[in-house]
C-alpha positions as CSV (number, residue, x, y, z in Angstrom):
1,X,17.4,11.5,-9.0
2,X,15.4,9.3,-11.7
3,X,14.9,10.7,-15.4
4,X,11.9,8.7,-16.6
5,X,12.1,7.8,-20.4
6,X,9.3,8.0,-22.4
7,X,7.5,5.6,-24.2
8,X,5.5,5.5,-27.4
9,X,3.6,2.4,-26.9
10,X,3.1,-0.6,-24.0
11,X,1.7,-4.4,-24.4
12,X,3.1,-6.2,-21.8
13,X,2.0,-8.9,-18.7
14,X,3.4,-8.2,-15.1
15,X,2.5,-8.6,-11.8
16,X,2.8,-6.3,-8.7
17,X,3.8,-7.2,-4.8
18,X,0.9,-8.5,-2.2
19,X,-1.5,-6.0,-1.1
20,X,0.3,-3.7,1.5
21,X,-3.3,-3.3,3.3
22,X,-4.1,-7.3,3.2
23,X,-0.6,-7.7,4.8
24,X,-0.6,-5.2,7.7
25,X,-4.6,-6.8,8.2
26,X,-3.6,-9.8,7.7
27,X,-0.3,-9.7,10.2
28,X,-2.6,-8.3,13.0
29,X,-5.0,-11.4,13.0
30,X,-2.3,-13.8,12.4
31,X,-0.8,-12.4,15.7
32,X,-3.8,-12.2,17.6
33,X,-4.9,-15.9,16.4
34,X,-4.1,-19.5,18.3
35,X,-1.5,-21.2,16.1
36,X,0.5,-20.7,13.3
37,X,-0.6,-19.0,10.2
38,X,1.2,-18.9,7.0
39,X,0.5,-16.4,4.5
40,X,1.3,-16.7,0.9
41,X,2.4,-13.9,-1.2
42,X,2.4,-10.8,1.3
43,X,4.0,-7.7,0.9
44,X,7.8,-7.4,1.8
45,X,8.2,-3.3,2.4
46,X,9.4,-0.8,4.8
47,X,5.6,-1.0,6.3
48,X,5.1,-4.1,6.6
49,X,8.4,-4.6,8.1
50,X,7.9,-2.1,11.0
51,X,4.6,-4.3,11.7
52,X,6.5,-7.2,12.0
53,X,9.3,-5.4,13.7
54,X,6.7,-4.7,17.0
55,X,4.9,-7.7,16.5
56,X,7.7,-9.3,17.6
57,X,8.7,-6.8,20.3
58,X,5.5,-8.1,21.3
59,X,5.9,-11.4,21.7
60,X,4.8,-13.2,18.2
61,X,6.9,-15.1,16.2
62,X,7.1,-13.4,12.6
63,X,9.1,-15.6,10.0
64,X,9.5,-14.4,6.8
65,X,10.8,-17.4,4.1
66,X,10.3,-16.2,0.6
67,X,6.8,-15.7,-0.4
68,X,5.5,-17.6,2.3
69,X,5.7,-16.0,5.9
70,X,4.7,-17.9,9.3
71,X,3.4,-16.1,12.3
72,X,2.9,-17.8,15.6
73,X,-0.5,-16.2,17.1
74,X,-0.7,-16.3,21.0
75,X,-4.8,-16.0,20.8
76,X,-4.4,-12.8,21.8
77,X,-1.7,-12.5,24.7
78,X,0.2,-9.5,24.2
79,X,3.7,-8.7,26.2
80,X,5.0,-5.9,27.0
81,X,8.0,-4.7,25.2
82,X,11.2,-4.0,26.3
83,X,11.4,-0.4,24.6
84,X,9.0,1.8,22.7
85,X,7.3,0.4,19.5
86,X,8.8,2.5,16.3
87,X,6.8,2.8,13.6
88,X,8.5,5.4,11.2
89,X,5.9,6.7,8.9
90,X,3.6,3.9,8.8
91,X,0.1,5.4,9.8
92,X,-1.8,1.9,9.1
93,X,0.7,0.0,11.8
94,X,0.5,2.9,14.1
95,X,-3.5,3.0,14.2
96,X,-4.0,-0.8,14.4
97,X,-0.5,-1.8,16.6
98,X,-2.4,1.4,19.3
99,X,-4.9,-0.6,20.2
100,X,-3.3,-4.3,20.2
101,X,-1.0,-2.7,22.4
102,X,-4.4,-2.2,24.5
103,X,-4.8,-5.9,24.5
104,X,-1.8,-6.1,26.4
105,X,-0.9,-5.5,30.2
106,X,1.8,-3.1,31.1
107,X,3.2,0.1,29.7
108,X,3.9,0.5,25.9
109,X,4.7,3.7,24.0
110,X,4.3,3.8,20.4
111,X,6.1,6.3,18.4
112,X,7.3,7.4,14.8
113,X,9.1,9.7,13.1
114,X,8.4,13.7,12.4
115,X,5.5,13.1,9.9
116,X,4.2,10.8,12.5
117,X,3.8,13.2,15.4
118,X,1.9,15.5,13.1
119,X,-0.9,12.8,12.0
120,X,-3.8,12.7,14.3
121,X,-4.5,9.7,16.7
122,X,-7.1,11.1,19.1
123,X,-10.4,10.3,17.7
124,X,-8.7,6.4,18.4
125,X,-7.5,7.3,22.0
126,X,-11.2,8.3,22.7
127,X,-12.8,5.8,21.3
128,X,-10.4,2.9,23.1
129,X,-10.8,4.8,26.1
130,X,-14.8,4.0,26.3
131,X,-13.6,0.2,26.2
132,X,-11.6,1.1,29.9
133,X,-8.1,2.2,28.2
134,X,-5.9,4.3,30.1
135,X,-3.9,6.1,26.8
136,X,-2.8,9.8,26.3
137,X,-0.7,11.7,23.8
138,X,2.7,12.1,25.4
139,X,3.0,15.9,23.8
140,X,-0.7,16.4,24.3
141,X,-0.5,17.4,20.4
142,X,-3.8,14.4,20.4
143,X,-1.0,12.7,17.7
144,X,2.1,10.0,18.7
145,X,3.7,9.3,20.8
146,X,1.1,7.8,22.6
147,X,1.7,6.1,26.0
148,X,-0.9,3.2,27.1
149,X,-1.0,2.1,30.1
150,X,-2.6,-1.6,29.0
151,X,-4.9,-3.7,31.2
152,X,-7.1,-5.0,28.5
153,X,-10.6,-4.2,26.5
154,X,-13.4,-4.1,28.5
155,X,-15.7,-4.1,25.8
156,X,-19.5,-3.0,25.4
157,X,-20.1,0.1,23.8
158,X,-17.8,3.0,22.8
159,X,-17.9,5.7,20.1
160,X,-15.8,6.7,17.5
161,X,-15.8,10.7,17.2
162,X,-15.3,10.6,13.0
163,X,-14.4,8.4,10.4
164,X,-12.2,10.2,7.8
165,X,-9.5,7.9,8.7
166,X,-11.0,3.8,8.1
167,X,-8.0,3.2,9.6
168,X,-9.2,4.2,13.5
169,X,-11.9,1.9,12.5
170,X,-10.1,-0.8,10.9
171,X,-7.9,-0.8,14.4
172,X,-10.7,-1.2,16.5
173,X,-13.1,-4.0,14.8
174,X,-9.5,-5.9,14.9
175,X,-8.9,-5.9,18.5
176,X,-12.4,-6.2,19.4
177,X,-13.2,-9.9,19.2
178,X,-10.7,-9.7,22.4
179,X,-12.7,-7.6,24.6
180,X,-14.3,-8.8,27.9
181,X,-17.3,-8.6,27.1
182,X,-19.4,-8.3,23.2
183,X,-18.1,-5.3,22.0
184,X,-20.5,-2.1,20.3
185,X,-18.6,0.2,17.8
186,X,-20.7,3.5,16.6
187,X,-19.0,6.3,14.0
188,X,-20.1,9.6,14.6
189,X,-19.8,11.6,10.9
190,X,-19.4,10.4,7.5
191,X,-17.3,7.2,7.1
192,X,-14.7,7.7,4.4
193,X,-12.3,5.0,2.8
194,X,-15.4,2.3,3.3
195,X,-13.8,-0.3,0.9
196,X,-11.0,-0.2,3.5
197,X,-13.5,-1.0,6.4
198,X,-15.2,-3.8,4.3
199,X,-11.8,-5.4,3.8
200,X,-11.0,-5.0,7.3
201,X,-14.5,-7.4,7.6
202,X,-13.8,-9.5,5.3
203,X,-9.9,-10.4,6.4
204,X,-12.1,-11.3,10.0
205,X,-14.0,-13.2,8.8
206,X,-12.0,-15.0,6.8
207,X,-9.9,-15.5,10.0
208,X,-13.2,-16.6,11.9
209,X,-14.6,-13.5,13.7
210,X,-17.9,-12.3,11.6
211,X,-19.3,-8.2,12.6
212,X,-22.6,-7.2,12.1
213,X,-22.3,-4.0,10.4
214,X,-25.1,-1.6,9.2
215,X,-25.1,-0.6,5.5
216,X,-23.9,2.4,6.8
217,X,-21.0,0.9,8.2
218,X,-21.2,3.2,11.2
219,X,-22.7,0.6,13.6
220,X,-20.9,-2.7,14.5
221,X,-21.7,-5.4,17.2
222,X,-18.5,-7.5,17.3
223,X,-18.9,-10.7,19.5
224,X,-16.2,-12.2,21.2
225,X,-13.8,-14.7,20.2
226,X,-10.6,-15.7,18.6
227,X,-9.3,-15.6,15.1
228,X,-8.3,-19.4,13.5
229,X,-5.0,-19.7,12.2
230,X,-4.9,-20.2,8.6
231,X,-3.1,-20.4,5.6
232,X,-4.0,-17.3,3.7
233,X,-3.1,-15.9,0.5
234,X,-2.9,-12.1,-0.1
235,X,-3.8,-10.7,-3.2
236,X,-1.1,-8.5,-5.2
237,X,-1.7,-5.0,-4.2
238,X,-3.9,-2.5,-6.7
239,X,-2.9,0.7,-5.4
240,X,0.8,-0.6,-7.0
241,X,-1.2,-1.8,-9.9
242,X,-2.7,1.5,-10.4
243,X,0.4,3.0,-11.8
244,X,0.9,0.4,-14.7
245,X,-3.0,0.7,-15.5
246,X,-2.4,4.6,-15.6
247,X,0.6,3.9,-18.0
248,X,-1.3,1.7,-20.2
249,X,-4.7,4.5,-20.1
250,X,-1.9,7.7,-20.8
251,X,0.0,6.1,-23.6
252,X,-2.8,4.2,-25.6
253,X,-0.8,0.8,-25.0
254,X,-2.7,-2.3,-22.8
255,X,-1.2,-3.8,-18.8
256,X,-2.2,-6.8,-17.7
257,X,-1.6,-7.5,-13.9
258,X,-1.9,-11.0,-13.5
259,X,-2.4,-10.9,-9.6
260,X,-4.9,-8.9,-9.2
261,X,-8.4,-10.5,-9.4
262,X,-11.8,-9.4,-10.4
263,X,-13.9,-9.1,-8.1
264,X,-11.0,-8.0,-5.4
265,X,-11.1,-7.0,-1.9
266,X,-9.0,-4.1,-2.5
267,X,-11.4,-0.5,-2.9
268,X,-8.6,0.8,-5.2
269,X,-9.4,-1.9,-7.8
270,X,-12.3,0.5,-8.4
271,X,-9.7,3.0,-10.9
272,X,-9.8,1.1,-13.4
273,X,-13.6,1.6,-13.6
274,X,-13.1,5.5,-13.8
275,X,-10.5,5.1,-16.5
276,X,-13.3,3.4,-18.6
277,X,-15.3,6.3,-18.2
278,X,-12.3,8.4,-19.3
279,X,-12.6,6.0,-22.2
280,X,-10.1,3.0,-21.7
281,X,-11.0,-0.6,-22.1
282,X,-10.9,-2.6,-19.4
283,X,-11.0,-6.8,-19.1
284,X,-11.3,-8.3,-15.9
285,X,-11.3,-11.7,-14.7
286,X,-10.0,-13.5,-11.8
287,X,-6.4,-14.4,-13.8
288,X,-6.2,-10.8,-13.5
289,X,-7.6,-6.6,-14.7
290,X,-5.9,-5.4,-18.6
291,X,-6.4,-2.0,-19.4
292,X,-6.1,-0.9,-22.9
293,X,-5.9,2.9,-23.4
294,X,-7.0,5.3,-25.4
295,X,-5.5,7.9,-27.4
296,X,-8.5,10.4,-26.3
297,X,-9.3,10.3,-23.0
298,X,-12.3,12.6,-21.6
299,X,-11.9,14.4,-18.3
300,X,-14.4,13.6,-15.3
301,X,-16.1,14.5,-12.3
302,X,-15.5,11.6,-9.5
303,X,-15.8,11.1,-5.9
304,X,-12.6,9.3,-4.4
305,X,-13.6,9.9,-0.6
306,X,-13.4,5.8,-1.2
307,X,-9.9,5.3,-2.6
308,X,-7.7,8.3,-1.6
309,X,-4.6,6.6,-2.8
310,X,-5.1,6.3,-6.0
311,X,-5.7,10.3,-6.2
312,X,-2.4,10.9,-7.8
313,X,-2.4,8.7,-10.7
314,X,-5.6,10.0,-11.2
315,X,-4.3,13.2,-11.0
316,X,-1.9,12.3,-13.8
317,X,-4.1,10.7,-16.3
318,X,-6.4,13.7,-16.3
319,X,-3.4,16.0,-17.0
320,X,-3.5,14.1,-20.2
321,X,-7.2,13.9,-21.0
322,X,-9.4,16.4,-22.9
323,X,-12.0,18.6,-20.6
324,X,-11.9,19.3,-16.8
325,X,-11.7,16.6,-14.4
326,X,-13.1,16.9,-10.6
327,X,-11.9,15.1,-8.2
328,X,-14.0,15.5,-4.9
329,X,-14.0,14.7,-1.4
330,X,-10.3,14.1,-0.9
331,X,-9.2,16.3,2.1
332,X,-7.8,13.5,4.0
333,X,-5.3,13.1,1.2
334,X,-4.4,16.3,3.8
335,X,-3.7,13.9,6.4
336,X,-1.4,11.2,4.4
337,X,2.4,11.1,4.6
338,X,2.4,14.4,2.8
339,X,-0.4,16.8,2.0
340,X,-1.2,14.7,-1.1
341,X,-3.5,16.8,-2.0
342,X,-1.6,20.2,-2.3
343,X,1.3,18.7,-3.3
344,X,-0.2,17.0,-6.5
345,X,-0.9,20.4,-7.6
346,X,1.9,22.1,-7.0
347,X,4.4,19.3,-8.6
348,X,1.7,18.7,-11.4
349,X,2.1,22.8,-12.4
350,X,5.9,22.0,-12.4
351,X,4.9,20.1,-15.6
352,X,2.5,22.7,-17.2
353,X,-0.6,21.4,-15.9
354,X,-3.5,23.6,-15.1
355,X,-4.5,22.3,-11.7
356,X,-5.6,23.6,-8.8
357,X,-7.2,22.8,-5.2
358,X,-9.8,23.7,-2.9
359,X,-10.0,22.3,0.7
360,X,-11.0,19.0,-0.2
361,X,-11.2,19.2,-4.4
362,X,-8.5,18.8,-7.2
363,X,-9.8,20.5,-10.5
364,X,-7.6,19.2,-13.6
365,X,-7.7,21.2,-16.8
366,X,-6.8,18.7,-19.4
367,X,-5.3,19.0,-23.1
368,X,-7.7,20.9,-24.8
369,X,-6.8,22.7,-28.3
370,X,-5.3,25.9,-26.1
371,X,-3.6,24.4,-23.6
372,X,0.0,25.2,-23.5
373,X,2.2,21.4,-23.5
374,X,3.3,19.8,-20.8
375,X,7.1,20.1,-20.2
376,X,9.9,18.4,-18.3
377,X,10.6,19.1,-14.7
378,X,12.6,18.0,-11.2
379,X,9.5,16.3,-9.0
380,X,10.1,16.3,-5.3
381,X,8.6,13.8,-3.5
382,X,8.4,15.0,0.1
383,X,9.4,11.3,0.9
384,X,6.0,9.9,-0.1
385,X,6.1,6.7,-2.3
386,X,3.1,7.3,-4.1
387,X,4.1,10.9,-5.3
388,X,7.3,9.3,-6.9
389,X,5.5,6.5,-8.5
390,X,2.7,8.3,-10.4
391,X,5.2,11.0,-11.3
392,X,7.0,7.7,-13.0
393,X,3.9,7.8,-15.4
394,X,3.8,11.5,-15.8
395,X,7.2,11.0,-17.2
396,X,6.2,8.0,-20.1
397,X,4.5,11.1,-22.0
398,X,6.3,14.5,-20.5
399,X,9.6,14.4,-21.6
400,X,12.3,15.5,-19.1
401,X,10.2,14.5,-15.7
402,X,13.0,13.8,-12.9
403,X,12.2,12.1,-10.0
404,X,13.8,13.4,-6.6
405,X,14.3,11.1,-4.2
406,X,12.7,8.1,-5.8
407,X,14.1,5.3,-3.2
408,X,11.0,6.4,-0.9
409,X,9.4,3.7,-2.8
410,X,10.9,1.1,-0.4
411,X,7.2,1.8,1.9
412,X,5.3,-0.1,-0.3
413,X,6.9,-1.1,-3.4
414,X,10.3,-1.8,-2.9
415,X,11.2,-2.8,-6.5
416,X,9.2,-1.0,-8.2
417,X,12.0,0.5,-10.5
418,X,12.6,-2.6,-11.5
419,X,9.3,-3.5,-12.3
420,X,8.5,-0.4,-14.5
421,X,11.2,-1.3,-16.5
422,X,9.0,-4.4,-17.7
423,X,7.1,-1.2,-19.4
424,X,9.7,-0.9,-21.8
């Protein structure tokens, strides 16, 4: 268990770890590219190890030296593996590793752990199966396992049945340039998580492969092809940055993180925006984003169907600010490695917040004059890394905040202990 200390004031420089989603993209079109690509600066976690973990199993080369990695792409030839691909928790690798497996020819089974089987996969089964995939849910649950039966993408056109996870989406533009023939993608609903999609583009085409997408980003024509190997540099990751720019908002002090650039690819890069209007100063440039905070800070109404991650340090800054803040269109938070969403208000009350939830809003009642103080309290983090790091900046101004658990940070953010002590 971690007791956070709290802090009066913060002025300090840091930087975070790459971009856990620029890796895992990253690592896919590295893999599926001819030649060896080197990338600079990616993410060294639990997640991006179990991606590298089945890359190899399926035949690529994944070298990690340092800061600098080198992946030996096979432009696209996929073997089968000798056992079943596990990918623990990691619902990115399991949603894009599904269909490369697809690419493939043979039998693969990908699976994960209890969490796992209970996240759904079948809106991606269906859609891969209108490019000629033979795939099923072992359990018939429509989550892993999944067992494919891989003879290759046909191609042409196939649907997706809904878009609250980008991450079905993501899978399939990635694979696509591999099809037999040009390959149509349509989205049936609402697309949510769309900065995720337009990195997912932009990692292509920086790899060679460009998608004509709608505005909409519901309709994609994806012509065939193969990605270039590269050398590539990942940009540090903002959804880690968001809990030292949360610090800096909640205690009045001022973060700099040096690696994350303005403009980014990264949709989460877009909190920092929202904490101006909850009245921080922000300062961006492409040495980096500073948030100065404020000792005031206003509640608001925001829609983070765009950046679910960044939810919970949300959530904690408007614990501290004056005046209701609503936070809308979040009910895939339902789907993440926890039920984000309810368990943000039920750790949040441990504190003394007024919070509560509907099925797919949070509804903070900040520090106005009658609001009882926050207090101390043991957070459990249901084995989700980003509960236990935005509980890390409840605790800077809520004395007595323990942190159960707190080594689940190893998914994405492995030192991150060690890095919030630069706070101090």
């Amino acid at each position: 268990m971690k007791e956070i200390k709290p802090l009066d004031h913060i002025d300090t420089t840091l930087t975070v770890p790459g971009s856990k989603s620029l890796t895992q993209r990253a690592l896919i079109a590295a893999a599926l590219a001819d030649g060896t690509t080197t990338l600079q600066g990616p993410l060294k976690s639990e997640d991006t190890e179990y991606t590298s973990q089945a890359l190899a199993a399926m035949g690529i080369s994944v070298k990690q030296h340092g800061e600098q990695w080198r992946i030996e792409g096979k432009g696209g030839r996929i073997e089968q593996p000798k056992a079943e691909i596990y990918l623990g928790n990691n619902g990115t690798a399991t949603r894009f590793l599904t269909s490369v497996a697809a690419l493939g020819h043979g039998d693969f089974t990908i699976n994960g752990d209890t969490r796992m089987t209970e996240r759904p996969i079948k809106p991606l089964m269906e859609a891969l199966a209108g490019w000629g995939v033979d795939i099923k849910s072992i359990h018939n649950t429509g989550c892993p396992p999944v067992a494919i039966k891989a003879a290759g993408l046909n191609g042409g056109a196939t649907l997706l049945p809904e878009g609250k996870s980008s991450q079905y989406l993501s899978s399939l533009l990635l694979v696509a340039p591999y099809a037999r023939q040009a390959a149509e993608l349509k989205v049936a609903g609402e697309v949510l998580s769309k900065p995720y999609v337009t990195m997912t583009l932009a990692v292509m085409n920086d790899f060679g492969i460009t998608v004509q997408a709608n505005q909409e980003l519901n309709h994609f024509i994806i012509p065939q092809g193969s990605y270039r190997a590269q050398d590539y540099q990942v940009e540090g990751d903002a959804s880690s940055a968001s809990y030292f720019w949360a610090a800096a908002a909640i205690t009045g002090g001022r973060v700099t993180v040096a690696n994350v650039p303005s403009p980014s690819l990264q949709g989460d890069a877009a909190l920092v925006d929202i904490l101006a209007k909850m009245g921080c100063r922000v300062e961006k440039s492409k040495a980096g984003i500073t948030v100065i905070g404020s000792k005031e800070l206003k509640g608001v109404e925001v829609d983070m169907g765009d950046c679910p991650d960044v939810v919970p340090t949300l959530a904690v800054v408007a614990s501290r600010a004056k005046g209701r803040t609503v936070i809308r269109n979040i009910a895939h938070l339902r789907i993440k490695e926890c039920d984000r969403l309810h368990v943000m208000v039920k750790e949040l009350s441990k504190l003394g917040a007024r919070i509560a939830e509907t099925e797919d809003t949070m509804i903070i009642e900040g520090m106005d004059a009658d609001a009882p103080s926050m207090h101390g309290a043991e957070i459990d983090t249901y084995n989700d890394h980003r509960i236990a790091m935005c509980f890390a900046v409840a605790g800077l101004v809520v004395p007595g905040v323990k942190v159960r658990g707190e080594e689940c940070v190893v998914k994405s953010f492995p030192d991150f202990w060690e890095r919030f002590q630069l706070l101090y």
